[in-house]
N, CA, C and O atoms as CSV, one atom per row, in Angstrom:
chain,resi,resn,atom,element,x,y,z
A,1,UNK,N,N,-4.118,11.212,5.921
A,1,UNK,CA,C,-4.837,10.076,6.430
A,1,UNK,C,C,-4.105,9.585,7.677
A,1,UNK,O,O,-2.952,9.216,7.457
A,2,UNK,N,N,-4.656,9.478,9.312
A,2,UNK,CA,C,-4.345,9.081,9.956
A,2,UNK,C,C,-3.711,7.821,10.046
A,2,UNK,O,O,-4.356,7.041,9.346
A,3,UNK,N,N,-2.893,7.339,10.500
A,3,UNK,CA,C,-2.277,5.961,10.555
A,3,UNK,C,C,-2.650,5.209,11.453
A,3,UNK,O,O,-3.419,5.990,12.013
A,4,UNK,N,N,-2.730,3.932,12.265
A,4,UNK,CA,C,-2.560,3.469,13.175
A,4,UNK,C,C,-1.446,3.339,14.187
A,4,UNK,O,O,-0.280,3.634,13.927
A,5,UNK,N,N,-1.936,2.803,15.561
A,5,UNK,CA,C,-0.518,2.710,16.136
A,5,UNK,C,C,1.101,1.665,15.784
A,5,UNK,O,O,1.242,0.518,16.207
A,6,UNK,N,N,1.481,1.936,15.479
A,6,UNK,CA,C,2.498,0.444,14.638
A,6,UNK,C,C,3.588,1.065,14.458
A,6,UNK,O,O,3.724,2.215,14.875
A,7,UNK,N,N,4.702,0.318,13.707
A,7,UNK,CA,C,5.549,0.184,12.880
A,7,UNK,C,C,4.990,1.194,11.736
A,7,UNK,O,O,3.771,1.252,11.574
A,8,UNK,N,N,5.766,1.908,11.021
A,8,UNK,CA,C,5.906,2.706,9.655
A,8,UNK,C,C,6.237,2.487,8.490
A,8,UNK,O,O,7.436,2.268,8.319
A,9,UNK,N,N,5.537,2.470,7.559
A,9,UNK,CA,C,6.239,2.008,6.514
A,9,UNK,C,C,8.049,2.772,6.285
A,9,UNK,O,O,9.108,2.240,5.955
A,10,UNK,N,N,7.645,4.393,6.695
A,10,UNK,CA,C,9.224,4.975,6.318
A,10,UNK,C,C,8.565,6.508,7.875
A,10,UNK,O,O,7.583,6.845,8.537
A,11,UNK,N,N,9.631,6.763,7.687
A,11,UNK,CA,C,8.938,8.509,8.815
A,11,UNK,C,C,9.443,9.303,8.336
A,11,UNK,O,O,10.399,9.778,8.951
A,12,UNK,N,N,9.080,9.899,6.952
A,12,UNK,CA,C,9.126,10.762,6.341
A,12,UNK,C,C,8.611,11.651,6.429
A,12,UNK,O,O,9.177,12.744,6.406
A,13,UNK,N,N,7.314,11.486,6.565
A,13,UNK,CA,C,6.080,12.669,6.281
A,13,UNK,C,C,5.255,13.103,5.460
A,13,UNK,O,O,4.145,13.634,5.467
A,14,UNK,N,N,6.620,12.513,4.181
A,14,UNK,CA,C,5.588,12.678,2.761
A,14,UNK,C,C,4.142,11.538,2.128
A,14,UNK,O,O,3.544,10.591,2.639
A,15,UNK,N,N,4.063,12.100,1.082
A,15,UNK,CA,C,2.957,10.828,1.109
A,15,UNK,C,C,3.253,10.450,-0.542
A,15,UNK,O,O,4.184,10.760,-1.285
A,16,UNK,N,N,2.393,9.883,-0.690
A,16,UNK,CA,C,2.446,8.576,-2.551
A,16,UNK,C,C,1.117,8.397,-2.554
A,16,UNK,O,O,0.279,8.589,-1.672
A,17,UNK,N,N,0.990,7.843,-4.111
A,17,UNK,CA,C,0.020,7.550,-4.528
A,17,UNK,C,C,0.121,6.048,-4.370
A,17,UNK,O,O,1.079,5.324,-4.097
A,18,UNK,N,N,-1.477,5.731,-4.688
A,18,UNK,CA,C,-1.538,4.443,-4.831
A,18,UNK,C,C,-2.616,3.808,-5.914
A,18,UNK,O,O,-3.776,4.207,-6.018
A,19,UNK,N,N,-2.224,3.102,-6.440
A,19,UNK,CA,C,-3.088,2.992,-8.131
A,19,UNK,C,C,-3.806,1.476,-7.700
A,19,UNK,O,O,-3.061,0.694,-7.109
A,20,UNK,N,N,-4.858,1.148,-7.904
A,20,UNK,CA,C,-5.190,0.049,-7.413
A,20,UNK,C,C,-5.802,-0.447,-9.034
A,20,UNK,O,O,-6.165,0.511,-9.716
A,21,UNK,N,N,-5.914,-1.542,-9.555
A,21,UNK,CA,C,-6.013,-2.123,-10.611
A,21,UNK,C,C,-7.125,-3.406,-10.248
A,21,UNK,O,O,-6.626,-4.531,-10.196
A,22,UNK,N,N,-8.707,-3.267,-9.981
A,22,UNK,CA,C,-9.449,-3.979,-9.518
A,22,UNK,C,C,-10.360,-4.195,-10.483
A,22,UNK,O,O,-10.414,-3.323,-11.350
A,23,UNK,N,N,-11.199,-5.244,-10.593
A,23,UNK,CA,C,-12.504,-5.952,-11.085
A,23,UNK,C,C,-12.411,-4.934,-12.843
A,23,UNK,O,O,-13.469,-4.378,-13.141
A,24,UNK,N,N,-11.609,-4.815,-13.522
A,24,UNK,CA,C,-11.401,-3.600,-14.074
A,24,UNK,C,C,-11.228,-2.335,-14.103
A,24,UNK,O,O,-10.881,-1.685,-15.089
A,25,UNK,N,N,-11.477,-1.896,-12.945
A,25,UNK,CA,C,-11.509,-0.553,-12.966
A,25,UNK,C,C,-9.889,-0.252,-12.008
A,25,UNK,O,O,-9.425,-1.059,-11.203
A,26,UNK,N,N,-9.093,1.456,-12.463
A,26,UNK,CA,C,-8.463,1.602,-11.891
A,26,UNK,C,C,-8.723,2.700,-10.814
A,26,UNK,O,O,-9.371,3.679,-11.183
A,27,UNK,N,N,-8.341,2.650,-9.678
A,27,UNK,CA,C,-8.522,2.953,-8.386
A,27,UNK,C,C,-7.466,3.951,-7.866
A,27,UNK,O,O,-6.365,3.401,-7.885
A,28,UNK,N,N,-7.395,5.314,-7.372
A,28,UNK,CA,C,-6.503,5.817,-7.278
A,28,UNK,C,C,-6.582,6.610,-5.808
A,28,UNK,O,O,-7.577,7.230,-5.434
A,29,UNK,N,N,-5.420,6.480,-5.092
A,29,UNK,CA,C,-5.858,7.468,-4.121
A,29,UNK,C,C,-4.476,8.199,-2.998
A,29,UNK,O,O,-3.401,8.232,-3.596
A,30,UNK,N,N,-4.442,8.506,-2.178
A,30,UNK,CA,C,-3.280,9.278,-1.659
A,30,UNK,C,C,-2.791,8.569,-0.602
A,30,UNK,O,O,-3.684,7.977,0.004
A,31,UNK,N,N,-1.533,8.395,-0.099
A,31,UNK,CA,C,-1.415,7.606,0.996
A,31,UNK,C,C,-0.072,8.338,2.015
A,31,UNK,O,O,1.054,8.611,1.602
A,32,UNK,N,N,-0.478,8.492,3.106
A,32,UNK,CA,C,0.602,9.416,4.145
A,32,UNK,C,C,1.713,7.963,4.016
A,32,UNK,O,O,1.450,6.773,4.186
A,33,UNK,N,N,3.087,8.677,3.628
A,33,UNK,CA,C,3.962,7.475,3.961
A,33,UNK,C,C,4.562,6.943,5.435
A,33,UNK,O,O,5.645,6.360,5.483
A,34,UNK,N,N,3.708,7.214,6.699
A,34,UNK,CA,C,4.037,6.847,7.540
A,34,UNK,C,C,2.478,5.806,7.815
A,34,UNK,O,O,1.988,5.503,8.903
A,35,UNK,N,N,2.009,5.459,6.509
A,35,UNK,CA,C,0.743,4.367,6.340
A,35,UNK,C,C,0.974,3.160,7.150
A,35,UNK,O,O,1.708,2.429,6.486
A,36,UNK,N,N,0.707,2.656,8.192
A,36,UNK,CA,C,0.956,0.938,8.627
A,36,UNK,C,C,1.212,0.315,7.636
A,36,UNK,O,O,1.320,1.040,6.648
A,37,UNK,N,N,1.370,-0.796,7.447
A,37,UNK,CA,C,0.957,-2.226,6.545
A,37,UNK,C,C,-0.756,-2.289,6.463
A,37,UNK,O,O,-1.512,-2.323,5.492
A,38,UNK,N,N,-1.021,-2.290,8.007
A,38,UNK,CA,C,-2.777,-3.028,8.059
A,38,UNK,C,C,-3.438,-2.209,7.611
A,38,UNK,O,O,-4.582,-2.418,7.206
A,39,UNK,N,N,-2.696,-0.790,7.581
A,39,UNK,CA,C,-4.027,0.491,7.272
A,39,UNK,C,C,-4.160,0.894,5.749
A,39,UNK,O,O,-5.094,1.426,5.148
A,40,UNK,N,N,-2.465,0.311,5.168
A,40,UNK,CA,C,-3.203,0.125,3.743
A,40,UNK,C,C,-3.299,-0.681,3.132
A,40,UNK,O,O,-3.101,-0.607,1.919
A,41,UNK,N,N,-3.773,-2.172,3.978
A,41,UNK,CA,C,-4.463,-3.326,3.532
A,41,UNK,C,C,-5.929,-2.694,3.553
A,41,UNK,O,O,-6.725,-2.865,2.629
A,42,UNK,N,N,-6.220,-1.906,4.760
A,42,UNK,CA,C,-7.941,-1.327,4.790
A,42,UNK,C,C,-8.356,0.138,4.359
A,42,UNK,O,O,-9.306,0.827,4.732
A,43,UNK,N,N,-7.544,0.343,3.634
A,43,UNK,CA,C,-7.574,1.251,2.377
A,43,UNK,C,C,-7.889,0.556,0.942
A,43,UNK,O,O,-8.754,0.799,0.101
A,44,UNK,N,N,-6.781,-0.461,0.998
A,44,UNK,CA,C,-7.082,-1.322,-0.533
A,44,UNK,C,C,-8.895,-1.748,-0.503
A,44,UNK,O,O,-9.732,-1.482,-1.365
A,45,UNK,N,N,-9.076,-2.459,0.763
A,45,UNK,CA,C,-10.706,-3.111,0.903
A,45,UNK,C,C,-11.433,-1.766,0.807
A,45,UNK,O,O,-12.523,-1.961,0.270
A,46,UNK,N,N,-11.216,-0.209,1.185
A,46,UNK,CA,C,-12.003,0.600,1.135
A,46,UNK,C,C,-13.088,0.899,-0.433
A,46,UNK,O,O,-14.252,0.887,-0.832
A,47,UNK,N,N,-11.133,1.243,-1.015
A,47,UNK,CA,C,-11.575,1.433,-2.452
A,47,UNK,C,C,-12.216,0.525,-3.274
A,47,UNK,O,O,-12.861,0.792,-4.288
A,48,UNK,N,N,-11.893,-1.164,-2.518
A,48,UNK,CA,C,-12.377,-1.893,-3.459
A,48,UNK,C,C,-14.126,-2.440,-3.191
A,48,UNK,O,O,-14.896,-3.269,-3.677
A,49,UNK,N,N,-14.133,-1.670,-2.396
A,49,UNK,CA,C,-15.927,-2.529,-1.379
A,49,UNK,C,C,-15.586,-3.871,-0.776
A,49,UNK,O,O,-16.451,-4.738,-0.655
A,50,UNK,N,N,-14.468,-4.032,-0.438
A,50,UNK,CA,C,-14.307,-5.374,-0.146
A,50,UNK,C,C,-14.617,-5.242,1.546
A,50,UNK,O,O,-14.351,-4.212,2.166
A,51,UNK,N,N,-15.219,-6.446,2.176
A,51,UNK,CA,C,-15.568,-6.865,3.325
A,51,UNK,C,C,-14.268,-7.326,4.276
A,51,UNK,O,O,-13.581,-8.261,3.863
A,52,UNK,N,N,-13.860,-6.567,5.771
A,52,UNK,CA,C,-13.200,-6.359,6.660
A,52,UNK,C,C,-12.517,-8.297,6.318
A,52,UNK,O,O,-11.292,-8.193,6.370
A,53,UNK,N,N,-12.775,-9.340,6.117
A,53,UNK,CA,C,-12.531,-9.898,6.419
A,53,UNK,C,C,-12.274,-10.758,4.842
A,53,UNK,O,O,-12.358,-11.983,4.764
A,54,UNK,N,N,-12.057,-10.152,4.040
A,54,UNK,CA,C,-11.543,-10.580,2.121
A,54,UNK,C,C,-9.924,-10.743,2.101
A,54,UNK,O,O,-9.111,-9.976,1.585
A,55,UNK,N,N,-9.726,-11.733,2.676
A,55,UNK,CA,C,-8.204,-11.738,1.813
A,55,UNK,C,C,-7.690,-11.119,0.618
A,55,UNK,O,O,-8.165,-11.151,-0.517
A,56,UNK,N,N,-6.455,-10.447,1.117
A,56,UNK,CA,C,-5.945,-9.591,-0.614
A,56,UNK,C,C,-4.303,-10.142,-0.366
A,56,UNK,O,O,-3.677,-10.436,0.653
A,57,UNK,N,N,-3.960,-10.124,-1.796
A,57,UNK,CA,C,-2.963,-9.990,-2.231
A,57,UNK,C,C,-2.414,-9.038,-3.011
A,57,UNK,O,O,-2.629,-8.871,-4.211
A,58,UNK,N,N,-1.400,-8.155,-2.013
A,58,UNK,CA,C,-1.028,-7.025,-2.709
A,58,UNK,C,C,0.457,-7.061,-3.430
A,58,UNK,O,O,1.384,-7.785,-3.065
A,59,UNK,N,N,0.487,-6.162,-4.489
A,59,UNK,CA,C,1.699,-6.548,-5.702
A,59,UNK,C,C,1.782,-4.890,-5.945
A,59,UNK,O,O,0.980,-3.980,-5.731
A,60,UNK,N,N,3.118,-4.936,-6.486
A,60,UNK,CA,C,3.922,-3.655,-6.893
A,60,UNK,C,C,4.479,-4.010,-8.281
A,60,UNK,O,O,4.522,-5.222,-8.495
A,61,UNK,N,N,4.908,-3.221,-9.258
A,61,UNK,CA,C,5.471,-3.496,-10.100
A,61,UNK,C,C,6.371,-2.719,-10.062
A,61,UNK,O,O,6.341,-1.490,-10.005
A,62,UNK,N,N,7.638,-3.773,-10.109
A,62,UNK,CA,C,9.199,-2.979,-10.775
A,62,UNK,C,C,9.629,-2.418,-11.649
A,62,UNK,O,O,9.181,-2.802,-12.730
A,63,UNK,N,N,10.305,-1.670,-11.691
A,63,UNK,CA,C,11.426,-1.276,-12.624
A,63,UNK,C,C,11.365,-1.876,-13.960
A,63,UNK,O,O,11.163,-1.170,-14.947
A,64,UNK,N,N,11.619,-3.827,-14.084
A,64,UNK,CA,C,11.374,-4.350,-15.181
A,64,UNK,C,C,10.324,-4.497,-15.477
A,64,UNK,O,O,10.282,-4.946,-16.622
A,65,UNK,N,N,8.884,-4.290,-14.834
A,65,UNK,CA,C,7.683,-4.750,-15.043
A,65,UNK,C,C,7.305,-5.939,-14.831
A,65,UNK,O,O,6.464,-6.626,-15.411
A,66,UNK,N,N,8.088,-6.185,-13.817
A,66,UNK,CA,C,7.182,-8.126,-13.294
A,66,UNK,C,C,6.397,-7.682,-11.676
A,66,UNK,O,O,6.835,-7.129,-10.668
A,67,UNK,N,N,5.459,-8.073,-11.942
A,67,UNK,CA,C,4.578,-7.785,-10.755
A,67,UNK,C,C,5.109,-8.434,-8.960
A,67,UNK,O,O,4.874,-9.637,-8.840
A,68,UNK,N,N,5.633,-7.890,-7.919
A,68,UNK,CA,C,6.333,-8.357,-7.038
A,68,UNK,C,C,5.181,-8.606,-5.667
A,68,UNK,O,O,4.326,-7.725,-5.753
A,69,UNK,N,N,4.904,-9.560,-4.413
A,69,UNK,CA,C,3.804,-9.301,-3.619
A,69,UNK,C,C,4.559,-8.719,-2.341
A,69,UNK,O,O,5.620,-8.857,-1.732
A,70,UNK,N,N,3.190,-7.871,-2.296
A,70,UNK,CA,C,4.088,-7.343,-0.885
A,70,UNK,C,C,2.958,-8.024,0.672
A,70,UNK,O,O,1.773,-7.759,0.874
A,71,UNK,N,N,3.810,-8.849,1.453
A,71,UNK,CA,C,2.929,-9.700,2.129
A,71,UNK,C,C,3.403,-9.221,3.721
A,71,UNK,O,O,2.828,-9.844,4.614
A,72,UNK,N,N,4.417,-8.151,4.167
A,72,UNK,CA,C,4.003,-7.773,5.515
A,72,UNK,C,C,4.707,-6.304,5.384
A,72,UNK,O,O,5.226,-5.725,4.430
A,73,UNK,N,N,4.499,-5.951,6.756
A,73,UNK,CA,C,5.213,-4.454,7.018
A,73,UNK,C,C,6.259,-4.370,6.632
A,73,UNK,O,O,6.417,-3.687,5.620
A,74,UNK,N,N,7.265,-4.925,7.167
A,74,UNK,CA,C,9.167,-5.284,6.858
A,74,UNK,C,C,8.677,-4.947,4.741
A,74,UNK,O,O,8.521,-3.854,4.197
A,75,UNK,N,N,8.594,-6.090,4.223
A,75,UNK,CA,C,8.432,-5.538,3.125
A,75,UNK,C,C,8.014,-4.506,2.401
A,75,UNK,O,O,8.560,-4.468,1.299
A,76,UNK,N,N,7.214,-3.612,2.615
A,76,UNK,CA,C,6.386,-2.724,2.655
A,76,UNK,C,C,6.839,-1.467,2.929
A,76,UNK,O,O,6.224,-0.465,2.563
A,77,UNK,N,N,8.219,-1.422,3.754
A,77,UNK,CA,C,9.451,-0.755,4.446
A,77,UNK,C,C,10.059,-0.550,3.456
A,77,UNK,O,O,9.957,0.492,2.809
A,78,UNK,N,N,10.776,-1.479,3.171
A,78,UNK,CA,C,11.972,-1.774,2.293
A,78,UNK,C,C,10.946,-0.756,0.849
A,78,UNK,O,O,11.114,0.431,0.570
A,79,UNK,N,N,10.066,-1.614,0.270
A,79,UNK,CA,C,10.042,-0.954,-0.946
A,79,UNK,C,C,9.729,0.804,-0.672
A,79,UNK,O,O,10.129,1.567,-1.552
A,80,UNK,N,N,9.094,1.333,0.420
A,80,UNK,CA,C,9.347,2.424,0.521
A,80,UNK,C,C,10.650,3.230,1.050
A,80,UNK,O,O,10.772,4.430,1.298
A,81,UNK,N,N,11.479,2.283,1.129
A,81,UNK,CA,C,12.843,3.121,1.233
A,81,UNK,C,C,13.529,3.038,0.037
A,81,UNK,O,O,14.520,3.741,-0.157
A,82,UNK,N,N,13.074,2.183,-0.866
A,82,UNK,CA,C,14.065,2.169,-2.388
A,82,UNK,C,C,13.264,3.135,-3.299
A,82,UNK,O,O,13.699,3.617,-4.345
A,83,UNK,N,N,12.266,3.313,-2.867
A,83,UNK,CA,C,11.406,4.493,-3.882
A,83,UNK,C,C,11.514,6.022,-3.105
A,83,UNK,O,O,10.680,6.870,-3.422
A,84,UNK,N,N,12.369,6.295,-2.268
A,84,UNK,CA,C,12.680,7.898,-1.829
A,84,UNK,C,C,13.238,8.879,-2.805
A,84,UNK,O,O,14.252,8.360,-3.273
A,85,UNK,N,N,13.052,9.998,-3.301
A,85,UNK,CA,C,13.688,10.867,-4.144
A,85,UNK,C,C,14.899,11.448,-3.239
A,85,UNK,O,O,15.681,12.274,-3.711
C-alpha cells in the first residue's frame, strides 16, 4: 500500500497487520510499515465506511492488556519501534 508524502512510522520495509475492532465486527487488513499516521487514519475510515471527515480515536493494546491511544505520528513511531523483531 502506497504511503503518502510524510514522516514514517519506522523505514523498514516490512509491513503488520492491523485488527480493527468496529460496530462489532472485526476488521483486518495489511499495512506497509513505512504507513504515515494520516494514511492509516484513512485506512481505519476505509474499513470502517466511515466519512473523510469522522473523527477516530485510535488505541493499541499492550503487553498488560490496557487499551493505550495513539493520537499523532511521533507516537505511532515509537510504538512501531518497540514492536520490531
Amino acid at each position: 500500500m502506497p504511503s503518502r508524502t510524510g514522516r514514517k512510522m519506522d523505514g523498514s520495509g516490512g509491513h503488520g497487520r492491523l485488527k480493527a475492532h468496529y460496530s462489532g465486527d472485526i476488521l483486518i487488513t495489511s499495512l506497509d510499515s513505512a504507513t504515515t499516521f494520516d494514511k492509516l487514519c484513512e485506512e481505519v475510515r476505509e474499513m470502517c465506511h466511515l466519512h473523510q471527515g469522522h473523527l477516530l480515536t485510535l488505541k493499541w493494546v499492550d503487553s498488560e492488556g490496557d487499551p493505550c491511544t495513539v493520537s499523532s505520528q511521533m507516537e505511532a513511531f515509537r510504538l512501531s519501534c518497540q514492536h520490531k523483531d
